[in-house]
C-alpha positions as CSV (number, residue, x, y, z in Angstrom):
1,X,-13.2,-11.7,8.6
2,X,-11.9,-10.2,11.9
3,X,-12.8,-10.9,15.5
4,X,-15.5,-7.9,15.8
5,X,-17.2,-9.1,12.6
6,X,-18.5,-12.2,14.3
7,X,-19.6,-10.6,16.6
8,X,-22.6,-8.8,14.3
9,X,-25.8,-10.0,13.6
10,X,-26.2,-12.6,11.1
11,X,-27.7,-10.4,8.3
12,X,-24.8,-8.0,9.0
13,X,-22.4,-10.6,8.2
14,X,-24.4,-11.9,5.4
15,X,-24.6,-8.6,4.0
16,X,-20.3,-8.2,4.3
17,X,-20.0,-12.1,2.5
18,X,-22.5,-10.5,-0.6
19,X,-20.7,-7.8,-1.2
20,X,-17.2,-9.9,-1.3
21,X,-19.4,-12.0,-3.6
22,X,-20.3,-9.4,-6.1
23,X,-16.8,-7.8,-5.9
24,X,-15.3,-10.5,-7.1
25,X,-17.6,-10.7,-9.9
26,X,-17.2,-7.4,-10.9
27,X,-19.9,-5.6,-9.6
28,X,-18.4,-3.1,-7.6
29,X,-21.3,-0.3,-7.4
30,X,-24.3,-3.0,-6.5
31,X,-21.5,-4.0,-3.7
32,X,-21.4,-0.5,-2.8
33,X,-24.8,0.1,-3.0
34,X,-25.5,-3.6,-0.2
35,X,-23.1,-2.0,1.9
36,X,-24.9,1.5,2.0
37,X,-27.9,0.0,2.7
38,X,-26.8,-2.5,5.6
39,X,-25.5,1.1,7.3
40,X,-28.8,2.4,7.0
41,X,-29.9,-1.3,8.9
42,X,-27.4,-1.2,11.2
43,X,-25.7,2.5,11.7
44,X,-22.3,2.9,13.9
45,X,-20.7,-0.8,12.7
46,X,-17.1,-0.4,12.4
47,X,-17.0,-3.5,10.1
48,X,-19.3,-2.2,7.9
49,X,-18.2,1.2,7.5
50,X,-14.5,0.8,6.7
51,X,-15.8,-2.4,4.2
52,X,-17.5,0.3,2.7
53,X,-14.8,2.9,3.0
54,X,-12.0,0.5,0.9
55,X,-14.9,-0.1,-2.2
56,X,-15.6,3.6,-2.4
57,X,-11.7,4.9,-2.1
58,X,-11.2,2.2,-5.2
59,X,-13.9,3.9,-7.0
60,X,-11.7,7.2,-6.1
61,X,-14.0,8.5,-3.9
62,X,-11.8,8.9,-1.1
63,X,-13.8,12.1,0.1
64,X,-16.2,9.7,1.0
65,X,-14.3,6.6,1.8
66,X,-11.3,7.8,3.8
67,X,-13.6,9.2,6.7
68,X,-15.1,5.7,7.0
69,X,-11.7,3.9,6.5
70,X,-10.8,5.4,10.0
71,X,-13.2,2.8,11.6
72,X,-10.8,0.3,10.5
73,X,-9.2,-2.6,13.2
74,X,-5.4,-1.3,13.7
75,X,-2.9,-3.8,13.7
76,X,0.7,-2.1,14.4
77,X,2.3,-5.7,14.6
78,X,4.1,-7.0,17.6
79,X,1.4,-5.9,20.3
80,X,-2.3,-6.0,20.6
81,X,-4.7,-4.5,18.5
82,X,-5.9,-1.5,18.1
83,X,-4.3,2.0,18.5
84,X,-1.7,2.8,21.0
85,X,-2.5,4.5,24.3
86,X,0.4,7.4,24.8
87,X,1.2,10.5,26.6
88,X,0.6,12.7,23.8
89,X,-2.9,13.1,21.8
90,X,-3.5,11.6,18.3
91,X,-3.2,14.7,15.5
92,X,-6.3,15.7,14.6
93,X,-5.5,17.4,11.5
94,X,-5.3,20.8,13.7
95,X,-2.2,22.6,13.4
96,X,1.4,21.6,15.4
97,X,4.9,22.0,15.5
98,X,5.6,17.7,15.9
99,X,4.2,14.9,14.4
100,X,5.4,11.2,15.4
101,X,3.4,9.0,12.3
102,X,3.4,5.1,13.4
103,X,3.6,2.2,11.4
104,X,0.7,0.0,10.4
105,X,-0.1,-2.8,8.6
106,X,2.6,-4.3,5.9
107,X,5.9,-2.5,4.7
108,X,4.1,-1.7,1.2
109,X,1.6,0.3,3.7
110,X,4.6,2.1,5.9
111,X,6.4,2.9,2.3
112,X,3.2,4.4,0.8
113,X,2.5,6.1,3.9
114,X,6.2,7.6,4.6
115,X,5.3,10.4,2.1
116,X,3.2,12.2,4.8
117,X,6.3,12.2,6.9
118,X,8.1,14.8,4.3
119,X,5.0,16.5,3.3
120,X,4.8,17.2,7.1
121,X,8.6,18.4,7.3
122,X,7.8,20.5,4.0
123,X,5.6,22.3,6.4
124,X,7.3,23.3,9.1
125,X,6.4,20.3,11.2
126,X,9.0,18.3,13.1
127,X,8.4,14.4,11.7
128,X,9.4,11.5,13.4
129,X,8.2,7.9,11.8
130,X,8.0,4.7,13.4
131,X,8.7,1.8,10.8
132,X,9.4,-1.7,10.6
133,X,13.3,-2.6,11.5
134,X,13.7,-3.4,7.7
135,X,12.4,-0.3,6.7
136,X,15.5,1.6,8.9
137,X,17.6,2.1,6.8
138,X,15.7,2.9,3.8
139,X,13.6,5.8,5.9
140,X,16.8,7.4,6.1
141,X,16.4,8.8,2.9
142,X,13.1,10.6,3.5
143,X,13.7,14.2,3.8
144,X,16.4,15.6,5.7
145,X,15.7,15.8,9.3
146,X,12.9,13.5,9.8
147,X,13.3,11.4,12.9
148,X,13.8,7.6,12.2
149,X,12.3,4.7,15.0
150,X,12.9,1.5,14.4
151,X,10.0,-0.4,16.1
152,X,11.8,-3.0,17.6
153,X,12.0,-4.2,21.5
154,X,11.5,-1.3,23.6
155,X,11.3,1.9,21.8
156,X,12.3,5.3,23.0
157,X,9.7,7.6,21.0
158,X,10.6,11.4,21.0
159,X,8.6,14.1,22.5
160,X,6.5,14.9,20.1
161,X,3.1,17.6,20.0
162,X,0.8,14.5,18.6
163,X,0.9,11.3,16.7
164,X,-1.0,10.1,13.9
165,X,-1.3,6.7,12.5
166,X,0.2,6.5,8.9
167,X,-2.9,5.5,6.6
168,X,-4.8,7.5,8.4
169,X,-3.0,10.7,6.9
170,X,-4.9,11.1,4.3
171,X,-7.6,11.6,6.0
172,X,-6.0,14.1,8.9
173,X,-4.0,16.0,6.3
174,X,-6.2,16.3,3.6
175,X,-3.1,16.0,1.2
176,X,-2.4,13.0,-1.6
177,X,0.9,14.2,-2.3
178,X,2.4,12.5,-5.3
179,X,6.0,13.1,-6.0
180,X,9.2,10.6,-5.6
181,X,10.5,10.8,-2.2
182,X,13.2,8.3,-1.6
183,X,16.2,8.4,-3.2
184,X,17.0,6.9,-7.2
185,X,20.1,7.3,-9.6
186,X,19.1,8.7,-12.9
187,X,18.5,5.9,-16.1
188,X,20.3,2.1,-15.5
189,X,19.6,-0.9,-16.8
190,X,18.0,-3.9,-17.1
191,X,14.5,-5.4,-15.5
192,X,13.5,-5.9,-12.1
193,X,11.2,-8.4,-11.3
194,X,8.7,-9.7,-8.7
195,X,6.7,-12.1,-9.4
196,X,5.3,-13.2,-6.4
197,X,4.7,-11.8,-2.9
198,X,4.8,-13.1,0.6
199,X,3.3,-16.3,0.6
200,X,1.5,-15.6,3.8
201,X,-0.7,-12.4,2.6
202,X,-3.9,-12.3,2.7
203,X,-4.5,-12.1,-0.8
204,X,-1.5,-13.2,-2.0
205,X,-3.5,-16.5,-4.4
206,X,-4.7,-13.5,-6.1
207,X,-2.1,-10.7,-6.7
208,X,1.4,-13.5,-7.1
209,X,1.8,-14.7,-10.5
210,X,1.3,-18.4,-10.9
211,X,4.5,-20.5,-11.3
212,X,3.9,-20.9,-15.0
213,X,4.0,-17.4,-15.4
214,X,6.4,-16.4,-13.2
215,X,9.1,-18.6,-15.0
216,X,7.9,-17.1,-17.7
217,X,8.6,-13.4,-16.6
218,X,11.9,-13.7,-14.7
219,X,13.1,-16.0,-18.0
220,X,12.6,-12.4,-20.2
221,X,16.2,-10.9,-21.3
222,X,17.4,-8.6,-18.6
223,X,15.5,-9.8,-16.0
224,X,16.7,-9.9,-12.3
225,X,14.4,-11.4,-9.5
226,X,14.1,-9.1,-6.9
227,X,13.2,-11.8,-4.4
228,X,15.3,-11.7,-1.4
229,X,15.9,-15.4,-1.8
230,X,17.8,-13.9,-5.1
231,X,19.1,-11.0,-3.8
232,X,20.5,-11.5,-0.6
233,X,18.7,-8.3,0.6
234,X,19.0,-8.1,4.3
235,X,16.3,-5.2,4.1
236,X,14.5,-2.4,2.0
237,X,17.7,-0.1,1.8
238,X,19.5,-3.2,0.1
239,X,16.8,-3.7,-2.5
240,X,16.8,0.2,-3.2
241,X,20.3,0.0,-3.9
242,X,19.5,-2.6,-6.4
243,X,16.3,-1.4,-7.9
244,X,18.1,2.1,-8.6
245,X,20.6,0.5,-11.1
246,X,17.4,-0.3,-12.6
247,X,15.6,0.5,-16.1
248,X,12.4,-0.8,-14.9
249,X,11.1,-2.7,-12.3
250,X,7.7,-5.1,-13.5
251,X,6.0,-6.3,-10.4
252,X,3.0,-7.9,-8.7
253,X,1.3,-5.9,-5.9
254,X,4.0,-6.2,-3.2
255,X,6.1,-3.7,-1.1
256,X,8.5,-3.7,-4.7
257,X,5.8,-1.5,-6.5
258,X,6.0,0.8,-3.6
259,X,9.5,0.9,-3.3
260,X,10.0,1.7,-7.0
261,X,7.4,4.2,-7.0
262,X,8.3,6.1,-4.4
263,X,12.0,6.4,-5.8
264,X,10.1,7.7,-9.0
265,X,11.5,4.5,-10.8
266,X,9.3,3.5,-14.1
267,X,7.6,0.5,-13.0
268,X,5.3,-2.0,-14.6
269,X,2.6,-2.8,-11.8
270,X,0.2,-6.0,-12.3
271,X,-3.0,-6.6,-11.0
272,X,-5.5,-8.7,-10.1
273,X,-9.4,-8.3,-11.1
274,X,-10.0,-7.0,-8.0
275,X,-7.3,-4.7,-6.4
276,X,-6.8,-3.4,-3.4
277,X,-8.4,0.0,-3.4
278,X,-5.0,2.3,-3.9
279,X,-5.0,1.5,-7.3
280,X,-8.6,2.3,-8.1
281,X,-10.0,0.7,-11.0
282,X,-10.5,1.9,-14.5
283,X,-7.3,3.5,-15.2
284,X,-3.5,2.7,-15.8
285,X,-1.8,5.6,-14.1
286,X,-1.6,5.7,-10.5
287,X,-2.5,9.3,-8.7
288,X,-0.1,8.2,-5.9
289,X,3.4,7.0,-7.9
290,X,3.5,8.9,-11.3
291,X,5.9,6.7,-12.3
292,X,3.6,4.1,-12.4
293,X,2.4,2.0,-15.2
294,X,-0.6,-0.1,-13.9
295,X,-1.6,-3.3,-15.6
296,X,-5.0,-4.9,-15.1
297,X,-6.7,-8.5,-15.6
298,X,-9.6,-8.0,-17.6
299,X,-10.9,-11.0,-15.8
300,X,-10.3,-12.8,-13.0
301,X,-7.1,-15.2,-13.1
302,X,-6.5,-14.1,-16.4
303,X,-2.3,-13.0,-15.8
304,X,-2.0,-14.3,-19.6
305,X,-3.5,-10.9,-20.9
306,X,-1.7,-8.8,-18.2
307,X,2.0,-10.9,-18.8
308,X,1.3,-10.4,-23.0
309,X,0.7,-6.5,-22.2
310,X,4.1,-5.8,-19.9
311,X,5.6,-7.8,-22.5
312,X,5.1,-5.5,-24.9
313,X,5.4,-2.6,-23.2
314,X,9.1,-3.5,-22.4
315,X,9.3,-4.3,-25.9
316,X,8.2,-0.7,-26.7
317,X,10.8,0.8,-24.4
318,X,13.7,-1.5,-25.9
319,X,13.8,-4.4,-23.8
């Protein structure tokens, strides 16, 4: 729970620990519903509102959900929280000729979130994106002419109109634009795999693989762990190289499953009972990555169902 959530009052918190509670045993619109009413209790908390926000964008009510999701605590990495203070305003969805988009949270987020940087470009609008040093390299494919700042040290930001933080585009733009933007060669061969994500991720017991199962996966014919440990990867651009020789990649919910979908690479996603609220629940496409295959446990910890179901899936394309 974050710093300003222990700061509420008791039943505010209690309210926030109940609704983890009945998430996680899969009752997502009474969790909705506790977290409604505790507005209505105490109206204006942050905490509550962008709580809220995630369970109803996962229900694919992100008319509803993304407004609230802005009351979310920003974490840019590398400086305090919360949003920057700079010389130019923050974009308010209002019309302009330059748009700097900032990083925020992990590089899964800042890959997802890069779209909004060509949709802007597409538009007329002058992009610049600030990204994660690793992500460098790999930006460099977004669409021709959008400004690349690694955030790194001391960073000279160009003179922009306004800046936006990048999940928060969604919201500003009012666009969910869908198609690959990051560069993929046509076919290849052979399966990518990641089977586990960075060990220190919030969630990461959940959405890795156990080792039993990950064994099991990266021991399938044709499959190359995509694990920088394995790879050699000094950043994103090098695994890009990789995954574009690819057939398919099959991975847990890591910065891979973005990666592949933004190139438009077919890709086998697997997730927990309870995902994180981009890929919704109910449904095994993905309105973000059409190249996305998404598949679920239909309880929690059970990856033997979801590893059976990939398995034949590759089996059904020839693996």
């Amino acid at each position: 729970m974050s710093d300003a959530a222990t700061r509420l009052p008791p039943n505010a918190i209690a309210a926030i620990n109940a609704s983890h509670d009945l998430e996680n045993r899969g009752h997502f619109d009474d969790a909705i519903a506790l977290l409604k009413n505790a507005l209505t209790k105490f109206p204006g908390e942050s905490e509550i509102q962008w709580r809220l926000g995630i369970l109803l964008m996962r229900e694919g009510r992100f008319d509803e959900g993304l407004p609230l999701w802005e009351r979310r605590p920003v974490n840019m990495g590398g400086r305090a929280p919360g949003k920057p203070q700079l010389s130019f305003p923050e974009w308010d969805g209002r019309p302009v000729k330059s748009l700097l988009i900032l990083q925020e949270q992990g590089l899964g987020d800042q890959i997802m979130f890069a779209r909004y940087a060509c949709w802007a470009q597409e538009r007329g609008v002058n992009a610049a994106i600030l990204c994660h040093p690793l992500l460098t390299r790999l930006f460099q494919h977004l669409y021709p002419a959008v400004t690349v700042v690694p955030g790194q040290g001391r960073v000279s930001l160009p003179h922009v109109d306004a800046w936006a933080m990048g999940p928060s585009m969604p919201f500003l733009s009012g666009a969910r634009p869908a198609k690959p933007y990051l560069a993929s060669a046509e076919g290849g061969s052979g399966i990518g795999v990641a089977a586990t994500g960075r060990a220190e991720h919030i969630n990461d017991q959940n959405r890795s693989l156990s080792p039993e199962f990950a064994t099991q996966v990266l021991g399938w014919s044709g499959a190359r762990n995509l694990a920088v440990e394995a790879t050699g990867a000094t950043d994103v651009e090098d695994t890009r190289r990789i995954v574009a020789e690819l057939d398919v990649v099959v991975t847990v919910d890591t910065a891979i499953a973005h990666l592949a979908g933004a190139m438009g690479k077919p890709c086998f996603l697997m997730l927990p009972f309870n995902p994180d609220w981009r890929w919704m629940r109910g449904r095994s496409d993905s309105p973000w990555y059409p190249s996305m295959r998404l598949f679920r446990q239909p309880a929690p910890g059970d990856w033997a169902s979801v590893v059976a179901q990939v398995r034949q899936a590759l089996d059904e394309r020839g693996h």
